[in-house]
N, C-alpha and C positions, 0 to 999 in steps of 0.2 A: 771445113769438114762437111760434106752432105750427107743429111739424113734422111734420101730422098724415098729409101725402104721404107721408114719410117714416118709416118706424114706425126707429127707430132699435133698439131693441131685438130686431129681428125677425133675431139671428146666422146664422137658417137660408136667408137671404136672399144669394145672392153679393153686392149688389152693396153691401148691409149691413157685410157682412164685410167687403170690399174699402174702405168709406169707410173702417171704423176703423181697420183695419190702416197703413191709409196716413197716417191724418191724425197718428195714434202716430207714425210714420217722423216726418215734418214737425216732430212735438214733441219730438222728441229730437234733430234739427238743431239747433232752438232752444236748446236746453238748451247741447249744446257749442258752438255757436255763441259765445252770452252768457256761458259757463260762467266766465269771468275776471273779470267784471264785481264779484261779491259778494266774489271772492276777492280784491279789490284792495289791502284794508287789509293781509292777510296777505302777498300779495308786493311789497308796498311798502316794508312794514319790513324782508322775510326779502333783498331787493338793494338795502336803501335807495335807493330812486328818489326820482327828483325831481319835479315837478307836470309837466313838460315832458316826461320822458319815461313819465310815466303817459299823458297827453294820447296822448303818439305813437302808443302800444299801441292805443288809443280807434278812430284812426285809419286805423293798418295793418287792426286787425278788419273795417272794410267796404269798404276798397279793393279785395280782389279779388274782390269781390262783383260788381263792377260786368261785370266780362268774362267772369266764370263763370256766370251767369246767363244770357248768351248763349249759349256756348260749351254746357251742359246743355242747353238748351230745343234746340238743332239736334239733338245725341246722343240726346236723348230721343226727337223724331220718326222718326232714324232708325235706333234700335234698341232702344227701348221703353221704359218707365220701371219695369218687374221689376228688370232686369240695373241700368238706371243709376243707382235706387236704392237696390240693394243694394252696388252700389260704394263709393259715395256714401255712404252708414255708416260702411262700413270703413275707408276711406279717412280721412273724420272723426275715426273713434274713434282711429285712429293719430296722427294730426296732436294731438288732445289727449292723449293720453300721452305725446306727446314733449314737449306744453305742461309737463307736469307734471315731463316729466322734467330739465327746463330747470335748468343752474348759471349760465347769466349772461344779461345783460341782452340781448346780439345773438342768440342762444336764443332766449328769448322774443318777442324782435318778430319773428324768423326766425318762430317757430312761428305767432305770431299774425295775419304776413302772411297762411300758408295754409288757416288756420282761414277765414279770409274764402268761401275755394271750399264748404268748408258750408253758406255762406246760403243756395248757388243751390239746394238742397233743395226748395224751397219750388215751383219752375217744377214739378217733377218728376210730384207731385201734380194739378195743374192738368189735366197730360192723363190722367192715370190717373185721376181721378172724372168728368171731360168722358165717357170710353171707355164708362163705367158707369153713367151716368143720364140721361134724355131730357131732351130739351130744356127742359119744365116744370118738372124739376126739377133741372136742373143748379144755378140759382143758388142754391136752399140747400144743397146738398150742397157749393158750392164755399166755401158761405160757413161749415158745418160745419169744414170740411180747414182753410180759413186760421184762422178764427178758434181753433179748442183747438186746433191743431198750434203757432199764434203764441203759446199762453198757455207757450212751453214757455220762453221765456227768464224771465218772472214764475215759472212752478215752481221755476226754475233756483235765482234769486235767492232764494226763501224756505227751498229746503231744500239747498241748495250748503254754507253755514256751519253748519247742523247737524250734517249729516254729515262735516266737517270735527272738528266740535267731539268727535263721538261717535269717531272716531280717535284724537284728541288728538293731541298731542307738537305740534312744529314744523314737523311735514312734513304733519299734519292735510288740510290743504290739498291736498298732494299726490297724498295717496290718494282725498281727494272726486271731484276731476277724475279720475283714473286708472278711477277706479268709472264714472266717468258714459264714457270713452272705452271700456271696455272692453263695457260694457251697449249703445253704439251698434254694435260691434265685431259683435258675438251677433244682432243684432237685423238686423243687415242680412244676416247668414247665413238669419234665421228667412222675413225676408219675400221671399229668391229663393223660398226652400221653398213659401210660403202665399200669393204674388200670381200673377196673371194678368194680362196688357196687355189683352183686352178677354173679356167673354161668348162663351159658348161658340156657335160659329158666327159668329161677327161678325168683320167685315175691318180689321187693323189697317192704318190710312193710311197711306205715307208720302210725301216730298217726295221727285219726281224728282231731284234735284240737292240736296246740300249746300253749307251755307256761308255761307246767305243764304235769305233771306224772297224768294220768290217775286213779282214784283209784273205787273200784268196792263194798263199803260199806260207811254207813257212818261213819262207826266207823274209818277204814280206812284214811279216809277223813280227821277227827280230828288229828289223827296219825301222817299225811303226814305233815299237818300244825307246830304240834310240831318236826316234825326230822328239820322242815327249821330253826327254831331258832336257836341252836347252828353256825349254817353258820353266822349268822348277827353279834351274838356274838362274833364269832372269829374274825371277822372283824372290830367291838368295841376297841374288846383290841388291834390290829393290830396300830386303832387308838390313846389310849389312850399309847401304848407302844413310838409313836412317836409325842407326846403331850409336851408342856413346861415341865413340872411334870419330866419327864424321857430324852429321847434323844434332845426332842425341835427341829426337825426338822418341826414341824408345829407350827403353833401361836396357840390364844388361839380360835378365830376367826374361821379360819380352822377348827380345830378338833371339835368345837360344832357344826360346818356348817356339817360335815362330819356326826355324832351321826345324827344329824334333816336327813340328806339325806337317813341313814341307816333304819330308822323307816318308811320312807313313802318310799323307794323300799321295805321293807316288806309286807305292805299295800297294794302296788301294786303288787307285787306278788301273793298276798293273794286273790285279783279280780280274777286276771288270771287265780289262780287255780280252784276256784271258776266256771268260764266260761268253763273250760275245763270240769271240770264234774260235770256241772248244770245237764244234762240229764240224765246221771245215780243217780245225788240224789234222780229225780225228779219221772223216772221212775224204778230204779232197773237192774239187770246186769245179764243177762241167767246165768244159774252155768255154761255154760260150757267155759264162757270168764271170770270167778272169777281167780283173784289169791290174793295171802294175801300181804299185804304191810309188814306186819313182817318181810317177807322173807329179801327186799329190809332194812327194819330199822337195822336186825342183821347184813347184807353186809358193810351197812356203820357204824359201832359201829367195827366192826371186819379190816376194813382197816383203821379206827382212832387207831387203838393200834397198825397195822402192819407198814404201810406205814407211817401213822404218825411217830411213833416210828424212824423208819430210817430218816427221814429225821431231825429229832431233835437229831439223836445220829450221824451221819454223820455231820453235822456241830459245833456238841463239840468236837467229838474224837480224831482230830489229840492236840488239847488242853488238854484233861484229861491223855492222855501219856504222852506228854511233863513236865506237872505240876506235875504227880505221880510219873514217875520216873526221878531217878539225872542222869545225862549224858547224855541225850536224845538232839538232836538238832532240830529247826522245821523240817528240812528236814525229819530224820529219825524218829520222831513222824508221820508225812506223811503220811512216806511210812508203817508205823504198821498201821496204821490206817485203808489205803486203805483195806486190807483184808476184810471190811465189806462192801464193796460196790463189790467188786472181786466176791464175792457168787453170786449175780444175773444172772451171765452165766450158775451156774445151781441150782440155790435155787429155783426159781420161774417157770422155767418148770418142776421140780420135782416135786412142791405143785400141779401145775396142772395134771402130769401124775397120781399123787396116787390119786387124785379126780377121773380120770378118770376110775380108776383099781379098788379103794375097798370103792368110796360113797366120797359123796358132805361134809356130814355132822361130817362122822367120820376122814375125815381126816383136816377139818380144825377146829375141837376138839382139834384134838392131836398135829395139829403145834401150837395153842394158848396156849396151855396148854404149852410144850416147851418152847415159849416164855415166857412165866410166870417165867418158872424156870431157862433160860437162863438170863435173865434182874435181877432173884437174885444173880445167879454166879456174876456177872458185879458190883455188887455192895457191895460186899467183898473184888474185887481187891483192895492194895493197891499199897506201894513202897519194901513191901517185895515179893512180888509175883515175882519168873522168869520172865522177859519179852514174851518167846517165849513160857510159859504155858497166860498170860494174851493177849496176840495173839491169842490164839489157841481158848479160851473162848471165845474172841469175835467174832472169825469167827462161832463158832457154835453157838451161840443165833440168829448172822445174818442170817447163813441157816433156823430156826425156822421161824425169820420176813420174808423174801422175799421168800419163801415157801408156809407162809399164805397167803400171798398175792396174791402168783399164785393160792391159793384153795381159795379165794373168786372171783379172775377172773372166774375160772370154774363154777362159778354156773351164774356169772349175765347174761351170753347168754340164761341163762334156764328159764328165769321168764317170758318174755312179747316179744317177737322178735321185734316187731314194736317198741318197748320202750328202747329195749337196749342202745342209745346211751345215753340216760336221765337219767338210772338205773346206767349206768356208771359214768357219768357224777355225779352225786350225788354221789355215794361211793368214787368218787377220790376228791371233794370236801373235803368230811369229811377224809379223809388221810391231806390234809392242816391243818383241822382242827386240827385232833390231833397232829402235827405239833408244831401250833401256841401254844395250849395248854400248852403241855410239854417243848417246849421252854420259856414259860413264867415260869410255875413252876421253871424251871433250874436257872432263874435269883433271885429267891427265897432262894432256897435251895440249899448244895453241891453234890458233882457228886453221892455218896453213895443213898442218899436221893433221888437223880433223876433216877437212875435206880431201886431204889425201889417201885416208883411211877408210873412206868411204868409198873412193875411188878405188882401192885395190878391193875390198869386200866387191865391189862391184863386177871386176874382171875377172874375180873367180866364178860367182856367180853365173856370169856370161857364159865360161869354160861347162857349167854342169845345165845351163839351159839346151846344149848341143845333146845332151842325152835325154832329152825329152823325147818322147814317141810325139808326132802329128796325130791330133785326135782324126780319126777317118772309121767309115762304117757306119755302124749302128751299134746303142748300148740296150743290152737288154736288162728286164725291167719283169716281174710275174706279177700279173691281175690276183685280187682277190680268191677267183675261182682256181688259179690254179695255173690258167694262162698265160704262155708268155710274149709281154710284147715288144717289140724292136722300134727304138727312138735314133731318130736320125741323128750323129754328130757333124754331118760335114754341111 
C-alpha cells in the first residue's frame, strides 16, 4: 500500500505529529482494554475460576462498550477530543490498576465491567484525524489511526506475559497490568500537553444541541429512533447471557432490574433525541444543511459485519485451531491464530487508501463482498486442510474485515463534521453489536455454521451498501458568527 500523500515521517508536519500521537493513544486503549486476555491462564489459577466465570469476564469487557461509545462520540463533538482523550487515559489507567489490584472474583468483573468504557477510545480519534487531513486524504490517515492503534490488543498479547515473566513471583502478572495502567495514566497527561482539536486557524464544529444525532427529515427521525434499538437489544442479551438461565453471574433480581433500566434509558434517550431536533421537525432544514441518515444507517450495519465479525472471530480462533486440528498446543493454536489480528498493520489503511483512490462506495462494495466469500472459505476448513493453507485463508478473509473497516472509517468524516464524533461513536457501537450477536449465535451453532452466518450477514449487508449515496460536493458547516462554510468531501 503507498502512502506516498502522506509522508508519514515528515514529524515537522502538525498534522504528521498529530496522526501519530493519536493513533499511539488508540494503541494503548487497546492494550488495556485486551490487557486480561494473555493474563488469563495466570488469574485463573491465582482465584481458581471456572470456565463460566472466565466466559463472564469475556463478557463484561465489551458490554459497556456498547453505551460508551455513544456517550464519547457526543462529548467529543462537544468538547474536543484533546480534553476527552486525555481523560479517557486516565481514567483507563486507573480502572486497570484497580484490575490489578483486584482480591476476588466480584473485583474483577466489577473492574472488568468498566474497563469496557476504554474501547470507546477509538470514536475519539476518528474526529481528531477527520480535523487534520482533507478530504483525499482522510481515508488513509483514518485507516492509519484504526489500523496500529487496533494492533495494540496483538502488542498487548505478545509482550503482556513477558513482562509478567520478567517480574516474576505470583503477582508477576500484577505488576504487568499495573505498568501498562500506569504508562496510559502518563500518556494522557503527555497528549493534553502535545494535542490540538484542529490546525491553527481552523473552526472547531460543534452540534447545536446534545444528546442526539441531529437528523434533517422526519422520515429521518423515525429512522434514527429504529437504528438505536438493536444497541438496547444487544445489551438485553448481554444481560440475559449472564442471567441464572446461562452463566448466573447475576440473580434473578439483577437481571429484571437491569431489562426495567434498559427500557426507560431508551425512553430517555428517545426525549433527548427528541429535544435535539424539536426545531427542525418543527420548522424544516435548508437543503443545503440536508444530509440523509441512510448514509449513517449503511455505516453502521457495514461495521456490524466488519468489526463485529473480528471481534467474535478473534476470541474463538485460537480455540477452532486447537479443536480442528490434532497436535496443535494452546500456545501454537495462539500463535496461527494471531495472523488475523497481524492484518491491521495494513488491512485497514489499505481500505482507506482505495476509498481514497477509486470511491467511498465502490470500494467498500468490494471489501464486503470479499468478506462474504472469505467467511465461506472459513467455514469448509476442517482437520484435513494443511495447517499453513487454513493460516493463509484466514489471514486473507482478515485483510477483507479490517480493510472494510478502514472503508467505512473513510466515509464517516464526509457526512456532518460537527457530528463526526456521534456518527463514529454509533457505527463503533454497532461493531459491539455485531459482536455480541455473532458470539451469541456461536454459542448456538458449530464453527462451520458460524462462519457461514457471518457470511450471509455479510451479503445482505453488501445488498444495502448499493444504497449508499457517493459522498461528493461539499458539506456545510456555520462559523461562530453566523457564517457559512463549505468543506470539501471529495
Amino acid at each position: 500500500m503507498s502512502t506516498s500523500r502522506i509522508r508519514l515521517l515528515d514529524f515537522g508536519d502538525p498534522k504528521i505529529k498529530t496522526l501519530h500521537i493519536t493513533w499511539f493513544a488508540f494503541f494503548l486503549t487497546f492494550v488495556v482494554w485486551f490487557s486480561h486476555a494473555p493474563m488469563l491462564a495466570y488469574i485463573k489459577e491465582v482465584f481458581d475460576l471456572t470456565s463460566a466465570e472466565v466466559k463472564a469476564l469475556l463478557i463484561l469487557n465489551v458490554a459497556l462498550t456498547i453505551p460508551s461509545r455513544i456517550v464519547i462520540g457526543t462529548l467529543v463533538d462537544k468538547y474536543g477530543p484533546r480534553i476527552i482523550y486525555s481523560i479517557l487515559l486516565v481514567i483507563g489507567g486507573l480502572i486497570c490498576l484497580g484490575f490489578a489490584a483486584a482480591q476476588t472474583y466480584e473485583q474483577l468483573a466489577i473492574m472488568r465491567f468498566f474497563s469496557g468504557f476504554i474501547g470507546a477510545g477509538f470514536v475519539i480519534g476518528i474526529r481528531m484525524v477527520s480535523e487534520w487531513f482533507p478530504a483525499k486524504q482522510v481515508g488513509v490517515a483514518e485507516g492509519i489511526y484504526g489500523g496500529w492503534g487496533n494492533f495494540g490488543s496483538a502488542a498487548g498479547a505478545m509482550t503482556l506475559p513477558t513482562i509478567a515473566l520478567m517480574y516474576g513471583g505470583e503477582n508477576g502478572w500484577r505488576y504487568a497490568l499495573a505498568s501498562i495502567g500506569v504508562i496510559a495514566i502518563c500518556y494522557g497527561f503527555l497528549y493534553y500537553k502535545m494535542a490540538r482539536n484542529t490546525p491553527k486557524g481552523s473552526t472547531y464544529f460543534k452540534p447545536k444541541k446534545s444528546g442526539g444525532l441531529e437528523v434533517t427529515s422526519k422520515k429521518d427521525f423515525v429512522f434514527y429512533i429504529l437504528m438505536n434499538i438493536p444497541m438496547y437489544a444487544a445489551l438485553a442479551v448481554l444481560t440475559w447471557k449472564l442471567s441464572p438461565p446461562n452463566i448466573g453471574l447475576l440473580d434473578e433480581f439483577s437481571t429484571n432490574a437491569i431489562y426495567v433500566t434498559l427500557v426507560l434509558l431508551f425512553f430517555v434517550q428517545l426525549r433527548a433525541i427528541y429535544h435535539v431536533n424539536e426545531e427542525n421537525l418543527k420548522h424544516g432544514v435548508p437543503e443545503l444543511h440536508r444530509y440523509k441518515f441512510k448514509q449513517v444507517a449503511v455505516l453502521d450495519v457495514a461495521y456490524f459485519a466488519t468489526f463485529g465479525s473480528e471481534l467474535a472471530v478473534v476470541s474463538m480462533l485460537p480455540l477452532f485451531f486447537l479443536e480442528t486440528f490434532d497436535g496443535l498446543d494452546p500456545v501454537k493454536a495462539g500463535l496461527l491464530a494471531s495472523g488475523f489480528a497481524f492484518m491491521n498493520l495494513v488491512a485497514r489503511p489499505t481500505g482507506g487508501h482505495l476509498s481514497d483512490k477509486i470511491g467511498r462506495k465502490k470500494t467498500l462494495s468490494v471489501l464486503i463482498l470479499g468478506l462474504a466469500i472469505g467467511y465461506t472459505v472459513l467455514s469448509q476448513i476442517d482437520g484435513s486442510w494443511w495447517i499453513p493453507l487454513a493460516v493463509i485463508a484466514t489471514m486473507c478473509c482478515s485483510f477483507f474485515v479490517q480493510a472494510g473497516e478502514g472503508a467505512v472509517f473513510a466515509v464517516v468524516p464526509l457526512i456532518q463534521r460537527r457530528m463526526t464524533g456521534q456518527i463514529a461513536g454509533m457505527a463503533g457501537a454497532y461493531g459491539n453489536v455485531g459482536a455480541v450477536c455473532y458470539l451469541t449465535v456461536l454459542s448456538f451453532v458449530d464453527y462451520s455454521t458460524f462462519f457461514l452466518v457471518i457470511a450471509a450477514s455479510a451479503a445482505v449487508v453488501f445488498l444495502m451498501v448499493q444504497f449508499m449515496d457517493e459522498p461528493s460536493g461539499k458539506m456545510a458547516e456555520i462559523l461562530p458568527d453566523g457564517t457559512v462554510q463549505l468543506i470539501d468531501v471529495e
